[in-house]
PDB file with SEQRES, HELIX, SHEET and CRYST1 records, atoms N, CA, C and O in Angstrom:
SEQRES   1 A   68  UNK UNK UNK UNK UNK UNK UNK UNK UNK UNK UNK UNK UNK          
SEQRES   2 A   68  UNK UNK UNK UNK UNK UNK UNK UNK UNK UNK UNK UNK UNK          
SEQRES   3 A   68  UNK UNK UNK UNK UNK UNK UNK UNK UNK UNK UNK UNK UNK          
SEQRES   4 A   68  UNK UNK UNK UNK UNK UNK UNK UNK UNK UNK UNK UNK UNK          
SEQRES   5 A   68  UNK UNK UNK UNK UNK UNK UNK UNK UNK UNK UNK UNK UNK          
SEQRES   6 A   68  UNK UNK UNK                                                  
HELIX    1 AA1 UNK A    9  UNK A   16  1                                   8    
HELIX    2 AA2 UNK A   20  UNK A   27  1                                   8    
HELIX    3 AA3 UNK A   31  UNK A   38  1                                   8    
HELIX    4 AA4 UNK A   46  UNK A   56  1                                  11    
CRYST1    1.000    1.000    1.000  90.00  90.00  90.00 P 1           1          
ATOM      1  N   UNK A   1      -7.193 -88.973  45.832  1.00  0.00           N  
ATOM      2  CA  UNK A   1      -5.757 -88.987  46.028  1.00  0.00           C  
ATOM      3  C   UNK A   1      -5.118 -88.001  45.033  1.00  0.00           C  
ATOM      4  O   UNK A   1      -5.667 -88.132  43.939  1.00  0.00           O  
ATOM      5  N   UNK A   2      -4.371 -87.273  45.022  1.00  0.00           N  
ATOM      6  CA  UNK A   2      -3.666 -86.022  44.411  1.00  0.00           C  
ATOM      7  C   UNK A   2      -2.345 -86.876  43.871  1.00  0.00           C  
ATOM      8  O   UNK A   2      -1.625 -87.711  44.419  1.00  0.00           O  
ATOM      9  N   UNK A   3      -2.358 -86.294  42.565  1.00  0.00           N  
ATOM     10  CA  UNK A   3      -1.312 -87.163  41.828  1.00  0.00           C  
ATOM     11  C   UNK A   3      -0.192 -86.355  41.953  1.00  0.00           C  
ATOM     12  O   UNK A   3      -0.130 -85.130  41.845  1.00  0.00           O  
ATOM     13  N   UNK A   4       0.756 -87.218  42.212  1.00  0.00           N  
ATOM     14  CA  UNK A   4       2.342 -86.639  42.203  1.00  0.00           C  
ATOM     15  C   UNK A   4       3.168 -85.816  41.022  1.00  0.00           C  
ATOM     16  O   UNK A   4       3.368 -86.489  40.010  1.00  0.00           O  
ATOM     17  N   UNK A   5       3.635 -84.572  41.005  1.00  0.00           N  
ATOM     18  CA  UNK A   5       4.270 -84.336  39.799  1.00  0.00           C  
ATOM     19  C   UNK A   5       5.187 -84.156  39.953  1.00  0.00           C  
ATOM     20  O   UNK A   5       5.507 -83.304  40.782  1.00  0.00           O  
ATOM     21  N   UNK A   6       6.531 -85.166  38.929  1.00  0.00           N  
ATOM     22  CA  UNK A   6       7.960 -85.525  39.225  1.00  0.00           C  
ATOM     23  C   UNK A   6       8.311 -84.294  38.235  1.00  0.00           C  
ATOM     24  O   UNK A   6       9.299 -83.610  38.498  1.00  0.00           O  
ATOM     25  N   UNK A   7       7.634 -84.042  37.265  1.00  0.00           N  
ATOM     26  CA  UNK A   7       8.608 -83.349  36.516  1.00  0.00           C  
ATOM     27  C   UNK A   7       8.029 -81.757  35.940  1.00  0.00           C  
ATOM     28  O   UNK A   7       6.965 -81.345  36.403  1.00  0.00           O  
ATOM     29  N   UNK A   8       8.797 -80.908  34.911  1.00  0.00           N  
ATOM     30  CA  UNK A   8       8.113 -80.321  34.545  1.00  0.00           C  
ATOM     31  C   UNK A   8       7.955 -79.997  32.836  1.00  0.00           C  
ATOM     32  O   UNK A   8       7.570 -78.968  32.281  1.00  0.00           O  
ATOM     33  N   UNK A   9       8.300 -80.982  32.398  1.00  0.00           N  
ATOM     34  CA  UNK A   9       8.069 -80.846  31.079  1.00  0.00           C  
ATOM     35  C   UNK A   9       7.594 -79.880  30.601  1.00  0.00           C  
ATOM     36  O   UNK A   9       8.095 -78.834  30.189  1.00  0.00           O  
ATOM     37  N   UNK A  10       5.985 -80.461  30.692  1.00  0.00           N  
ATOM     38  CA  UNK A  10       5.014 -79.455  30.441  1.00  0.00           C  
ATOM     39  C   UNK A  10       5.151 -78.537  30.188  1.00  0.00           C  
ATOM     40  O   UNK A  10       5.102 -78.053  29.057  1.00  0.00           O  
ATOM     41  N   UNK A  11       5.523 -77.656  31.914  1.00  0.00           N  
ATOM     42  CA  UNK A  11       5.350 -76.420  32.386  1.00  0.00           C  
ATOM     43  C   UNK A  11       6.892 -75.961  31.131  1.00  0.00           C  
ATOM     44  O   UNK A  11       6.475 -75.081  30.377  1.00  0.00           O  
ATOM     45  N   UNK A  12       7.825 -76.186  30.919  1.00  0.00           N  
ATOM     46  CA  UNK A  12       9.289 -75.804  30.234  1.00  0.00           C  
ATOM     47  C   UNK A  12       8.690 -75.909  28.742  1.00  0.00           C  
ATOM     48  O   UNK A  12       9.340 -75.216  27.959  1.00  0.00           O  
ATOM     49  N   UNK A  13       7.476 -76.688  28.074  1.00  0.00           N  
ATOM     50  CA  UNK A  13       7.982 -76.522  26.956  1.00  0.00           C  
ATOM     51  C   UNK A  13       6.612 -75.366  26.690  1.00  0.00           C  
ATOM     52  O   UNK A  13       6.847 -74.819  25.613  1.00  0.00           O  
ATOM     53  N   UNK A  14       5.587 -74.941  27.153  1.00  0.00           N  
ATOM     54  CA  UNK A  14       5.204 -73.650  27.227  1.00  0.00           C  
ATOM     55  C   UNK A  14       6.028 -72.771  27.691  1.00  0.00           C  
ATOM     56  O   UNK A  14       5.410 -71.720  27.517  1.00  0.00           O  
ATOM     57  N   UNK A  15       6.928 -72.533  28.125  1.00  0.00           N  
ATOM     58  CA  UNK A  15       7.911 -71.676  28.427  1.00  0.00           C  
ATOM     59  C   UNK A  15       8.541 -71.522  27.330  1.00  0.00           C  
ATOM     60  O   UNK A  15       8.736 -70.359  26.976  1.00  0.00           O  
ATOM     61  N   UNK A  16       9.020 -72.580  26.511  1.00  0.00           N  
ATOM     62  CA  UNK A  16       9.692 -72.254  25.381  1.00  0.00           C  
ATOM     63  C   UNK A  16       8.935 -71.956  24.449  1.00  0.00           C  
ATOM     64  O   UNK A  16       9.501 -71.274  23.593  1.00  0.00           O  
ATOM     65  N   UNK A  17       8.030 -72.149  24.278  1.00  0.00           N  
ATOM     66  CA  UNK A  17       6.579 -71.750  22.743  1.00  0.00           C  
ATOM     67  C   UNK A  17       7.194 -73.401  22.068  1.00  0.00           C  
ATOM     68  O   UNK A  17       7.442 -73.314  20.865  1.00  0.00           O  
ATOM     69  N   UNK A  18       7.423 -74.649  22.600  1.00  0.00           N  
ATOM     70  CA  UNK A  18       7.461 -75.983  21.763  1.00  0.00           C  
ATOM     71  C   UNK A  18       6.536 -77.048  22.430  1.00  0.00           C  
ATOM     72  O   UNK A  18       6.317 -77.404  23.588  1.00  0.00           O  
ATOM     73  N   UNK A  19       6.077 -77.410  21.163  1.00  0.00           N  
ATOM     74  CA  UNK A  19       5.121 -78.150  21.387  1.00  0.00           C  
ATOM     75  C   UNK A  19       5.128 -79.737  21.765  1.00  0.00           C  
ATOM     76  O   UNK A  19       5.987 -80.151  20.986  1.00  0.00           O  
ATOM     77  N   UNK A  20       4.913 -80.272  22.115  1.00  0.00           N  
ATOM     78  CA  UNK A  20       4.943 -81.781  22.704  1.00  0.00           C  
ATOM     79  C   UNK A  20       4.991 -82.846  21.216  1.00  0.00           C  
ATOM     80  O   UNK A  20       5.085 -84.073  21.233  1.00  0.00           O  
ATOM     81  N   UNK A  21       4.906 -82.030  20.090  1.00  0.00           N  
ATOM     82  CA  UNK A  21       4.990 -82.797  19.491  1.00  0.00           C  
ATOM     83  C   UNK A  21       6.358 -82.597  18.007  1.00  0.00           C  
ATOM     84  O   UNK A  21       6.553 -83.112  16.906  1.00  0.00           O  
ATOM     85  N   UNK A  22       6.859 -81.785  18.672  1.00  0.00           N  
ATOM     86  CA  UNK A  22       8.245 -80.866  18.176  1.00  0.00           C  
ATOM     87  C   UNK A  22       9.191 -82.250  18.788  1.00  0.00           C  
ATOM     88  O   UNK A  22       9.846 -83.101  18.187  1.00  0.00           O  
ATOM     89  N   UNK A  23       8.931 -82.034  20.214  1.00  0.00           N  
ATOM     90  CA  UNK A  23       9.458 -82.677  21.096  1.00  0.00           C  
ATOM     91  C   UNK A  23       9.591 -84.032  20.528  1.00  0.00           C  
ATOM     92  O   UNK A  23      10.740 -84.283  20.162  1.00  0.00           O  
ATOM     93  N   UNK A  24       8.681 -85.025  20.347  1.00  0.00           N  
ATOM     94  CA  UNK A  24       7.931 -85.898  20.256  1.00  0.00           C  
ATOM     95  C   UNK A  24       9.068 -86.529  18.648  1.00  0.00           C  
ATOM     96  O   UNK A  24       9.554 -87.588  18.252  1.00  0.00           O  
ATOM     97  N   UNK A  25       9.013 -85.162  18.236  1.00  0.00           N  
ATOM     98  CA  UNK A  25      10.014 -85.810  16.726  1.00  0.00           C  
ATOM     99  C   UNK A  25      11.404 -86.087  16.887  1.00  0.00           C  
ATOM    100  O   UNK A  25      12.025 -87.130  16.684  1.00  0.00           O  
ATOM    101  N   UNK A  26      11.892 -84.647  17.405  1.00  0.00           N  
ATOM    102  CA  UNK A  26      13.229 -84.787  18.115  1.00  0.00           C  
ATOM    103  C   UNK A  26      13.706 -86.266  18.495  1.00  0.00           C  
ATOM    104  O   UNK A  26      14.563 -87.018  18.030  1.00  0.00           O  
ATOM    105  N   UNK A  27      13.186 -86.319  19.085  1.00  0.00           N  
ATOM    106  CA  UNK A  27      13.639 -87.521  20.213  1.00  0.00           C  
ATOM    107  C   UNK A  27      13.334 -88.827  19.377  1.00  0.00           C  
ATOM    108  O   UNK A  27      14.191 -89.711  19.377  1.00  0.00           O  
ATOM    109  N   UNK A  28      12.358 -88.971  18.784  1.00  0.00           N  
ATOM    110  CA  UNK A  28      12.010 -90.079  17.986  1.00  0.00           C  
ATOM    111  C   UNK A  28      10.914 -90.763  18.711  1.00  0.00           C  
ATOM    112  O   UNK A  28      10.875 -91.944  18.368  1.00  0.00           O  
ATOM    113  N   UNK A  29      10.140 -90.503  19.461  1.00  0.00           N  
ATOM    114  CA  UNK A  29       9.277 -91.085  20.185  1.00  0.00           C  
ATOM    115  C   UNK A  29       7.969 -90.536  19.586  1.00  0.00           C  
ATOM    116  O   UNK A  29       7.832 -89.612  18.785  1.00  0.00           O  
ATOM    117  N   UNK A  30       6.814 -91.513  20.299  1.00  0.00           N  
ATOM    118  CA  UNK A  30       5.537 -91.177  19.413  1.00  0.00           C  
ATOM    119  C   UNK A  30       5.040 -89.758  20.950  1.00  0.00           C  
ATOM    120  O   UNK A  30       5.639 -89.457  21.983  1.00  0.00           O  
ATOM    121  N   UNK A  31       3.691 -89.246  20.328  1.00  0.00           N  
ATOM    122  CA  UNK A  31       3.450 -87.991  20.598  1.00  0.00           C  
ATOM    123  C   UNK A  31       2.756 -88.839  21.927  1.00  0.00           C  
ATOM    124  O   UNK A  31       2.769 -88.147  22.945  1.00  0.00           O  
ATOM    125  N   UNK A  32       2.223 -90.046  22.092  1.00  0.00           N  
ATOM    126  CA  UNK A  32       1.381 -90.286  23.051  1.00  0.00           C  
ATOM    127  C   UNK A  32       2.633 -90.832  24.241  1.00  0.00           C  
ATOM    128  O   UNK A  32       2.094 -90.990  25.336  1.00  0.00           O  
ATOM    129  N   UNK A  33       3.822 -91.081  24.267  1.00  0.00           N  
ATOM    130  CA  UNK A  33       4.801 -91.434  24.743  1.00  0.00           C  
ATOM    131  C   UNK A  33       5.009 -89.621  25.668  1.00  0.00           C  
ATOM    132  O   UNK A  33       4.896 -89.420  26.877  1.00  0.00           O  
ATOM    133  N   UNK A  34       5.253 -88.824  24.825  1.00  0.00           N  
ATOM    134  CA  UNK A  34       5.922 -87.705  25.377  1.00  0.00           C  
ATOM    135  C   UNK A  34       4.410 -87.289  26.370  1.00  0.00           C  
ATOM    136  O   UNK A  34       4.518 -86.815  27.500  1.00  0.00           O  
ATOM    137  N   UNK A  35       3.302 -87.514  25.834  1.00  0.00           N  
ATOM    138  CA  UNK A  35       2.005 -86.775  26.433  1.00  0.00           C  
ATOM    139  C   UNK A  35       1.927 -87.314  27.962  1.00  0.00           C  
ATOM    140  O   UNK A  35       1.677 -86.703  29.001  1.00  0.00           O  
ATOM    141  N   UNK A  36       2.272 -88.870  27.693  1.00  0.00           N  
ATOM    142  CA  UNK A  36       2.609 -89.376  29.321  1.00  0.00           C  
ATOM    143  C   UNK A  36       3.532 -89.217  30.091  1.00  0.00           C  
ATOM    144  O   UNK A  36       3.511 -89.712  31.218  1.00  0.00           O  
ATOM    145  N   UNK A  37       4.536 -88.488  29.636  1.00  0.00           N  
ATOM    146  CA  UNK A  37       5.602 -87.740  30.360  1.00  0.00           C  
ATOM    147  C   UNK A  37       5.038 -86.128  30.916  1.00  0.00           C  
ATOM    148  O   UNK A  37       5.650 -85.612  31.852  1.00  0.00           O  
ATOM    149  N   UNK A  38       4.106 -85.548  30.421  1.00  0.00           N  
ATOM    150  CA  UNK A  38       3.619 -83.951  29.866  1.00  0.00           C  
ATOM    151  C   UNK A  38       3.142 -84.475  31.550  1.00  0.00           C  
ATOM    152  O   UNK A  38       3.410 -83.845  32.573  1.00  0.00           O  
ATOM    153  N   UNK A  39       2.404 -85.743  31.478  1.00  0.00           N  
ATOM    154  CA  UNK A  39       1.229 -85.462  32.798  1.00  0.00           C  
ATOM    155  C   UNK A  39       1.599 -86.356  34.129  1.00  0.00           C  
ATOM    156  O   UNK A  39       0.947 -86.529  35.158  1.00  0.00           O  
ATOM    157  N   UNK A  40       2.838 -86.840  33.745  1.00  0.00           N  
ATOM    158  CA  UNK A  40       3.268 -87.651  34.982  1.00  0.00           C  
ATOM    159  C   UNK A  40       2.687 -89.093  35.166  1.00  0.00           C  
ATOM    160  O   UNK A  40       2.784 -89.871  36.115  1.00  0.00           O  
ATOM    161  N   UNK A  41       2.086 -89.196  34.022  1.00  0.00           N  
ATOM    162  CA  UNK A  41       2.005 -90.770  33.756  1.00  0.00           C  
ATOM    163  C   UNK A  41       2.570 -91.626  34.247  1.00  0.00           C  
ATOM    164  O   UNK A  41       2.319 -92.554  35.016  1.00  0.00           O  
ATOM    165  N   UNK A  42       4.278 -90.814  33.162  1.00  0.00           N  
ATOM    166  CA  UNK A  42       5.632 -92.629  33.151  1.00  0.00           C  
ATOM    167  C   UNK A  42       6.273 -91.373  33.478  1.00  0.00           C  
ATOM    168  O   UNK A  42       5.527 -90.409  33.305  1.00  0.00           O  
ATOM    169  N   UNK A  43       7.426 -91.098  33.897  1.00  0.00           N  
ATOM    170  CA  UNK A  43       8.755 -90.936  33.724  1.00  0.00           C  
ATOM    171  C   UNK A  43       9.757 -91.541  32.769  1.00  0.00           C  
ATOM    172  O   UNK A  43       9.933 -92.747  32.595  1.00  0.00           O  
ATOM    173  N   UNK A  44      10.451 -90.454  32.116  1.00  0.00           N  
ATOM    174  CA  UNK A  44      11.262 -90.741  31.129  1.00  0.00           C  
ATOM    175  C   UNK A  44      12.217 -91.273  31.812  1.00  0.00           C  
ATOM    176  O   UNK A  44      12.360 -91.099  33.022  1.00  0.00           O  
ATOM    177  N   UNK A  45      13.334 -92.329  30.720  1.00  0.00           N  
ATOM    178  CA  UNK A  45      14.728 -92.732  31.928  1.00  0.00           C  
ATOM    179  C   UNK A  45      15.725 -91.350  32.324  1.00  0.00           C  
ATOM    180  O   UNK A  45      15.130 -90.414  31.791  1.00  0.00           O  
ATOM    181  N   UNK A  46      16.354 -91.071  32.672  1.00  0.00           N  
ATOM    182  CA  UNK A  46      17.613 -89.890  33.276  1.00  0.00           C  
ATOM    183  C   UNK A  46      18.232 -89.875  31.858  1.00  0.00           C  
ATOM    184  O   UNK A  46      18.643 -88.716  31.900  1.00  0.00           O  
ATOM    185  N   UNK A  47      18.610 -90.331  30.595  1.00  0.00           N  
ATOM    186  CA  UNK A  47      19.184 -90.364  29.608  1.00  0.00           C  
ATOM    187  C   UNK A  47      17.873 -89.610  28.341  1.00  0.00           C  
ATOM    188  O   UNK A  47      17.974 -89.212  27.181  1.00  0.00           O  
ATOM    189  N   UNK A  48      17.464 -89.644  28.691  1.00  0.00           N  
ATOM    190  CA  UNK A  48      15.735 -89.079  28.046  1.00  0.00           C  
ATOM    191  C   UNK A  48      15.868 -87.622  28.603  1.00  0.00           C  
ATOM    192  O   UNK A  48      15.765 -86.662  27.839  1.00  0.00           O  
ATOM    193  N   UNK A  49      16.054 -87.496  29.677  1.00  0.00           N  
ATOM    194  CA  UNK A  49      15.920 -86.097  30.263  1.00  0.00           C  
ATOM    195  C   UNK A  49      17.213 -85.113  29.639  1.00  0.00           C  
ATOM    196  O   UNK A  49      17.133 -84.144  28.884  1.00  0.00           O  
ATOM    197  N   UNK A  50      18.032 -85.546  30.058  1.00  0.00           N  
ATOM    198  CA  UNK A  50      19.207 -85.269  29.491  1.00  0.00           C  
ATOM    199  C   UNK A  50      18.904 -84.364  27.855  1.00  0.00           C  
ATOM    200  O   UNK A  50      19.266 -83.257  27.458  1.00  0.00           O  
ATOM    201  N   UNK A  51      18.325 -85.138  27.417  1.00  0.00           N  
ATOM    202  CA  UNK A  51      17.883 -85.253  25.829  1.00  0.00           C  
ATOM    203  C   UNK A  51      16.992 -83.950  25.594  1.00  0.00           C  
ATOM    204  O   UNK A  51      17.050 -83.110  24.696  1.00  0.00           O  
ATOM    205  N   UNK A  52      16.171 -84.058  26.671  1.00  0.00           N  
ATOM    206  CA  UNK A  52      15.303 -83.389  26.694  1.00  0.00           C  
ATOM    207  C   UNK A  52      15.811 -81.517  27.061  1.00  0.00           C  
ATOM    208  O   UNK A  52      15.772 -80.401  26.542  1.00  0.00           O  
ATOM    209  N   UNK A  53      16.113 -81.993  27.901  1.00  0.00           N  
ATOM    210  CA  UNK A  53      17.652 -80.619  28.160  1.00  0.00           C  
ATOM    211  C   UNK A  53      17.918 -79.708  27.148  1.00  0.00           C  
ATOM    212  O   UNK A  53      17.644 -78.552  26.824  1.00  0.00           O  
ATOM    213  N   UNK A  54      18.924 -81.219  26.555  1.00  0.00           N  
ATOM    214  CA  UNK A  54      19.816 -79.934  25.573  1.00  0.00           C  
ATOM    215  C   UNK A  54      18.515 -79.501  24.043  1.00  0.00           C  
ATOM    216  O   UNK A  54      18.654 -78.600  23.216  1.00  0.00           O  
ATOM    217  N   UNK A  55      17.429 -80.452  24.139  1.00  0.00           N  
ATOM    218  CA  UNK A  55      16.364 -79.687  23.005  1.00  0.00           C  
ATOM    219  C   UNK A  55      16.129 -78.448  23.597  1.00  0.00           C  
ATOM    220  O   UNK A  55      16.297 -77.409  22.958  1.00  0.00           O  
ATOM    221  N   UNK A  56      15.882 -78.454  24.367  1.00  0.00           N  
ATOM    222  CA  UNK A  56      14.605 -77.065  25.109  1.00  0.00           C  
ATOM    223  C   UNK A  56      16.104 -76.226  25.642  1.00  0.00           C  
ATOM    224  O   UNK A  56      15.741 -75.110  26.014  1.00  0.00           O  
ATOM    225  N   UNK A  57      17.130 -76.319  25.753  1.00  0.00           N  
ATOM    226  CA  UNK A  57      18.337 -75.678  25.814  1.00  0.00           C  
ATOM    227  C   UNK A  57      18.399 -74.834  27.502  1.00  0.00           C  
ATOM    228  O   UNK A  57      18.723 -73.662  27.696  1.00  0.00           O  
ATOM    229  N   UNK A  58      18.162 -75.414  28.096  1.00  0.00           N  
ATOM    230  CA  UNK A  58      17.730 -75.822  29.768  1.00  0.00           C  
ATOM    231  C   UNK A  58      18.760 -76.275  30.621  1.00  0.00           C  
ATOM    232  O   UNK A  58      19.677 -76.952  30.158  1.00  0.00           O  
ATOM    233  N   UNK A  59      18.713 -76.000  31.718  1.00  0.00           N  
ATOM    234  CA  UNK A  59      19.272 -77.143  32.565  1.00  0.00           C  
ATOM    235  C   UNK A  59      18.900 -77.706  32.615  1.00  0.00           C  
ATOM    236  O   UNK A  59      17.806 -77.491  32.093  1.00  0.00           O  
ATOM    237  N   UNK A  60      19.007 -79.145  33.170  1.00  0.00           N  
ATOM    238  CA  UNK A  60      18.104 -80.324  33.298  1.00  0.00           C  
ATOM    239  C   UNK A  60      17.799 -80.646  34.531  1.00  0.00           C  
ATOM    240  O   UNK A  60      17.554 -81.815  34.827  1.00  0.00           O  
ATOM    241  N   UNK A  61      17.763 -79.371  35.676  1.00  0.00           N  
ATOM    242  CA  UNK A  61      17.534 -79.715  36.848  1.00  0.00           C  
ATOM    243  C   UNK A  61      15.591 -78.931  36.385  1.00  0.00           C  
ATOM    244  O   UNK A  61      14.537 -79.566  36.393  1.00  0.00           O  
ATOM    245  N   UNK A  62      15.729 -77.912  36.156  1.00  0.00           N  
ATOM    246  CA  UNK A  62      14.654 -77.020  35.274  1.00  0.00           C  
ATOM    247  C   UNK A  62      13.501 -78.300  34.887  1.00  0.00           C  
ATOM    248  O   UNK A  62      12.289 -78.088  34.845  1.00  0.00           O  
ATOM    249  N   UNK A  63      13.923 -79.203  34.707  1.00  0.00           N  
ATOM    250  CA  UNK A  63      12.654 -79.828  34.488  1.00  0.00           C  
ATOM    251  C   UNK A  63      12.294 -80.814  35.479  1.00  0.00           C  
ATOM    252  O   UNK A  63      11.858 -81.842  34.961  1.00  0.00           O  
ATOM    253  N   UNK A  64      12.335 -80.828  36.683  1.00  0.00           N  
ATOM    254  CA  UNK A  64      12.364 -81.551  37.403  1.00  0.00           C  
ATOM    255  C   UNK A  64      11.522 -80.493  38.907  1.00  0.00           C  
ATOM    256  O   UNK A  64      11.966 -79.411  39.289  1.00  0.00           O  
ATOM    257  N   UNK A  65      10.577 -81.030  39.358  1.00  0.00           N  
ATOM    258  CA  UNK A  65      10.377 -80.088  40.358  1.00  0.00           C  
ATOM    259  C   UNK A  65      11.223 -80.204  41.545  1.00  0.00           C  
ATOM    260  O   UNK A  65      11.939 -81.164  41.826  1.00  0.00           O  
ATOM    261  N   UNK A  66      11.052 -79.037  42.264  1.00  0.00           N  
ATOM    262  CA  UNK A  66      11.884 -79.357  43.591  1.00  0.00           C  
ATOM    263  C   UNK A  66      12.000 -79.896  44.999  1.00  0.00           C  
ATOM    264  O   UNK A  66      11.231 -79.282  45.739  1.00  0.00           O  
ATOM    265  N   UNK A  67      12.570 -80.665  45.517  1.00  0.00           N  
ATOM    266  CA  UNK A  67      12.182 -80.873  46.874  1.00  0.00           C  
ATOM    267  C   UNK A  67      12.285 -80.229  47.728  1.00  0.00           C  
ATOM    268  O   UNK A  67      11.919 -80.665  48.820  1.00  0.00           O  
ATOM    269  N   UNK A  68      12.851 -78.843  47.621  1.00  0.00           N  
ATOM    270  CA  UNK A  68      13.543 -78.010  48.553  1.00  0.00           C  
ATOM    271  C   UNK A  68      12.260 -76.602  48.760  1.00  0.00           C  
ATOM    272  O   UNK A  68      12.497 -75.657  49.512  1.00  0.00           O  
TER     273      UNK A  68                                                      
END                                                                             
């Protein structure tokens, strides 16, 4: 079964040269929290993303793949 990918974290914070665990401080969360976001584990809540946004200085549609 092929796993679903909701978001793109990942792919945005190699785009930016930041590391998951830059990230990981920012926010206040542990590094294994953000790593299950990196791979589509969990999903963060919509207030997390947000967060995540204005770190990586993004839109916050940008991290999200598309349906279109």
């Amino acid at each position: 079964m092929t796993k679903i990918h909701y978001n793109r974290i990942k792919a945005v914070l190699a785009e930016k040269n930041v590391s998951s665990k830059d990230l990981a401080q920012h926010l206040g969360k542990t590094e294994s929290t953000v790593s299950r976001w990196c791979t589509n584990d969990v999903q963060p809540a919509v207030e997390i993303f947000y967060q995540i946004s204005e770190f990586l200085n993004v839109d916050i549609r940008e991290l999200f793949v598309s349906t279109k």
